[in-house]
N, C-alpha and C positions, 0 to 999 in steps of 0.2 A: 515499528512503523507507526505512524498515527494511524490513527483508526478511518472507518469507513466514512463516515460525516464527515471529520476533520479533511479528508482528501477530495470530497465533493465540493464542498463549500469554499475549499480552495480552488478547485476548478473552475467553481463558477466565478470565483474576484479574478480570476485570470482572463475568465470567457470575455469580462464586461471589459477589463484594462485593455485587455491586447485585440481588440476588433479590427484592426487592420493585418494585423499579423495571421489573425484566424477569423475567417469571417463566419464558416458555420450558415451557412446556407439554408441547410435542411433541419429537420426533425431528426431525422437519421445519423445528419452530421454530427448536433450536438452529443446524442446518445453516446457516439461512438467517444465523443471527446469525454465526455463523463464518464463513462465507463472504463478508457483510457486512464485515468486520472488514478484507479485501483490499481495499478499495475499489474503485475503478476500477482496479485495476495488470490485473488479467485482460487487459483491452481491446490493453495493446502488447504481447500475445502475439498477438493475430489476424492477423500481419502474415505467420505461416505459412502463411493459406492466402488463397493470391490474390484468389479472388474480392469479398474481404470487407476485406483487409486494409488498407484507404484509412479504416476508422474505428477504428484505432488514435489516431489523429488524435487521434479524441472524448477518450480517455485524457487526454492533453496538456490539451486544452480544462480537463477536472475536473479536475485538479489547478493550474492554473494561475489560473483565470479564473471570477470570480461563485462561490465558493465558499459565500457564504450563498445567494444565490438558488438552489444545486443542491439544497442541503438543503430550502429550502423547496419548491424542487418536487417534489423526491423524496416529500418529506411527502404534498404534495397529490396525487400517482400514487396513494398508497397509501388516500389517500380515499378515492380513486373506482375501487379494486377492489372486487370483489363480497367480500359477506362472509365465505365461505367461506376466499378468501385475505388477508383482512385481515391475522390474525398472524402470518402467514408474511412479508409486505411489511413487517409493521412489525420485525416481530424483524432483516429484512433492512437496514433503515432503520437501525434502533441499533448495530447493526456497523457500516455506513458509515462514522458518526459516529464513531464508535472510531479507524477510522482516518483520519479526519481530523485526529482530538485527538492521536492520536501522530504520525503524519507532524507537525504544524504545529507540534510541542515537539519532537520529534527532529532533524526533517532540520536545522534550521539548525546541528546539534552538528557532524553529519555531513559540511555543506556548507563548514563551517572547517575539517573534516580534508583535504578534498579540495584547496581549494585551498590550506591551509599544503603540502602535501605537491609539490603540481602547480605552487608559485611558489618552491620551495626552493633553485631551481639546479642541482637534480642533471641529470646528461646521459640522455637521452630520457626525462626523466619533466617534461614541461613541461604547459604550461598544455590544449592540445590531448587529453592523458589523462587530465582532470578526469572524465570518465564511468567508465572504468576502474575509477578507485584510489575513487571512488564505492561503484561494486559492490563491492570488493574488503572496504573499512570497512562495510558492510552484511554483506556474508556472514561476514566474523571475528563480526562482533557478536552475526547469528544462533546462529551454533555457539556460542556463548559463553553463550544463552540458552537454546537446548537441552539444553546439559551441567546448567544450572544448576538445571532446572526437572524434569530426569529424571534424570539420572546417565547419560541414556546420548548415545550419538554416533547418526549417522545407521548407523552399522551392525546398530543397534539399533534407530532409529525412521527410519523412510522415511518421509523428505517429503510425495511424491507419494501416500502409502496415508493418511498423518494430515489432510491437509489438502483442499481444496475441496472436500468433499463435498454432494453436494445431489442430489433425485431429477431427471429430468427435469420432475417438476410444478411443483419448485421453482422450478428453471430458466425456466420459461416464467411465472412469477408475477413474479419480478425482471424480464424481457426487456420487460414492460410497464411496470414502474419505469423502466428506464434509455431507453427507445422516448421517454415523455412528457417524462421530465428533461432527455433532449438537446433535443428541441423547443421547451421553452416556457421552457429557460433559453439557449440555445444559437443556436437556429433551424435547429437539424439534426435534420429527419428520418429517422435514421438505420434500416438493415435493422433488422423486428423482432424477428430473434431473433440482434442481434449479441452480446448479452452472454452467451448459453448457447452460443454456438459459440466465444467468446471461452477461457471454461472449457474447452471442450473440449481448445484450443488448448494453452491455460496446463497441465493436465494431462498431455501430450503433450511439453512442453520441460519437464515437473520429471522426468519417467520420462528422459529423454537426457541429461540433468544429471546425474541417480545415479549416480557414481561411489566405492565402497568401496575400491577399490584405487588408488593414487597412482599406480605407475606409468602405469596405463590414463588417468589426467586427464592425467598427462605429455607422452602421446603424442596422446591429443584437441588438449590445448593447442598444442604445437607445433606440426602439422600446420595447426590455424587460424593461427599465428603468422607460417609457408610462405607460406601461402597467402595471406593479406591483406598481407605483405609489413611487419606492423609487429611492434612489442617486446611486446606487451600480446594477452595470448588473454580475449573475451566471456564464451567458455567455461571458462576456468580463474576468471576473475573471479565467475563467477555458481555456479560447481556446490561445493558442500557437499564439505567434507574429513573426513575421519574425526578428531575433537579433543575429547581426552576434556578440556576444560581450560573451567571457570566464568571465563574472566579473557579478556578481548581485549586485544592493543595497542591497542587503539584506545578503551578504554575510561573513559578518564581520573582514573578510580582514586586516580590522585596530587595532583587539583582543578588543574590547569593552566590558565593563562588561555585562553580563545580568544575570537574577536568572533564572535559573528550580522554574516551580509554583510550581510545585507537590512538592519539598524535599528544596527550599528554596536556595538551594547550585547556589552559584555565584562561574559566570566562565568568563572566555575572548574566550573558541576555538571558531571558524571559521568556518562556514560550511565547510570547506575541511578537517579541522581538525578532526572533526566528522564521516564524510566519512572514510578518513583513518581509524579512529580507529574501527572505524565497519569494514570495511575492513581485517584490521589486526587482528583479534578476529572470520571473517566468516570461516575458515577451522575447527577451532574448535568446531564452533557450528554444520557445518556441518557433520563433524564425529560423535560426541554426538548423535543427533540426528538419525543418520542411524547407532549406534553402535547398537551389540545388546540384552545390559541389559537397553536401554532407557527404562525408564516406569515414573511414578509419580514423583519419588524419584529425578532422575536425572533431568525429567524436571523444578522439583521447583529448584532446585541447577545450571542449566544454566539459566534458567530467571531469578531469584530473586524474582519471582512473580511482574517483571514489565508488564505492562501490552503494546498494541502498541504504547500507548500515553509516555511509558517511565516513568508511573507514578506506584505504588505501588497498587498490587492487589490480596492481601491477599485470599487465596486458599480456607479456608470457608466461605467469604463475602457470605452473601446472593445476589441473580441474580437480578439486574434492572429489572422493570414490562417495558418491552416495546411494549406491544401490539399484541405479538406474539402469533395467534390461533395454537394451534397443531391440525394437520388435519392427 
């Protein structure tokens, strides 16, 4: 998935493009549209706090599995709130959809860097640190979106203060979105307030990430490095470096071939390339989705049944066994 910046900053070229389609009203509204825009990634943060952490699960589910029928349910959750919080469910709904549209045009660019890089033959960089060098091409790319879109570094703009914002009202107006979406698309009944504890969560590990000073990630990283006993730190992978620089390696700048694993299709775009085109295609998902004959039908027909990975996810697959107790 791109990272957390990269799906804000996309939200917000969406917010400014599509103002008829979304007009965002409130303080509230936008919250919920940016917040929206993280899809489910919130959920495999909950894994911090024990009692709850078995529906990080759900996470995996929404990204992998019935990605038109989530949207359609999402949709229909958003029905049948009162209507006091209808626009706040639905502005939440059109962020979803956002990152849906980028995850499913992104990640497959992403998921050729991982594994040309993890099948390259280099010594301990094999197939087993495909999650790693993952995060690794997500976080350069972020910082590379950050610089690009403000001029400054996280020295200058802190993650954790720009990002998830929402009141607790908000919080508990989604926590019935995602309650009914895991149910009627999933068959998990999951706690009803995992998704605002999930935020919690997710807020919580971007504040222990911030790091401005390199030697202090140095010394985080290593220490994890000790400890887990391998070459590759979670924590240097995922935490934000100070990079005043608009341009990633990983950016492909120079139109390089790479394949989509999933459908095999070779291409040359560029991560901006991809951007734009999700970009230029978010009004229209956005309307779609808060139009209002959305239901199944339409959502198979805007997703294609790709799923967030951008890979193909056929609408009666049977459901991955991930562990998930219904409670």
């Amino acid at each position: 998935m791109p990272d957390i910046l990269t799906h804000d900053f996309f939200a917000r070229d969406v917010a400014d493009r599509a103002k008829a389609e979304l007009p965002l009203a409130t303080l509230d509204e936008r919250d919920a549209f940016l917040l929206g825009s993280q899809g489910p990634d919130p959920l495999f943060y909950i894994t911090i706090y024990p009692l709850m952490a078995k529906w990080a699960k759900v996470g995996n589910l929404m990204h992998d599995e019935r990605p038109a029928r989530l949207l359609s349910a999402m949709r229909e959750a958003v029905d049948r709130l009162p209507k006091r919080e209808k626009d706040v469910g639905s502005a939440y709904l059109a962020g979803f959809s956002c990152h849906w549209l980028l995850d499913s045009t992104v990640h497959p660019f992403v998921n050729a860097w991982a594994y040309d890089l993890t099948h390259a033959g280099v010594s301990e960089l094999g197939p087993e640190y495909d999650g790693k060098v993952h995060m690794e091409v997500e976080r350069d790319l972020d910082e590379a979106v950050l610089y690009r879109k403000t001029a400054k570094t996280i020295a200058e703009y802190r993650p954790f203060a720009n990002t998830l914002r929402a009141s607790r009202e908000v919080l508990a107006i989604i926590d019935k979105i995602y309650f009914y979406a895991a149910l009627w698309t999933y068959d998990k009944p999951i706690d009803p307030t995992t998704f605002s504890v999930s935020v919690g969560c997710y807020r919580t590990i971007m504040r222990l990430l911030y790091a401005t000073r390199e030697p202090h990630r140095n010394v985080v990283a290593a220490l994890e490095r000790a400890i887990t006993g391998t070459p590759y730190s979670t924590y240097g992978a995922l935490s934000h470096r100070v990079r005043a620089s608009a341009s990633s390696e990983f950016d492909n700048s120079e139109h390089r071939a790479w394949t989509n694993l999933a459908t095999g299709v070779v291409s040359r775009d560029s991560f901006e390339d991809l951007y734009e085109r999700a970009l230029d295609r978010a009004s229209a998902v956005v309307a779609a989705v808060l139009s209002r004959d959305f239901g199944d039908d339409a959502a198979c027909a805007l997703t294609g049944n790709l799923n967030f990975e951008g890979a193909p996810a056929p609408i009666d697959a049977p459901l991955a066994q991930v562990g998930v107790a219904a409670s």
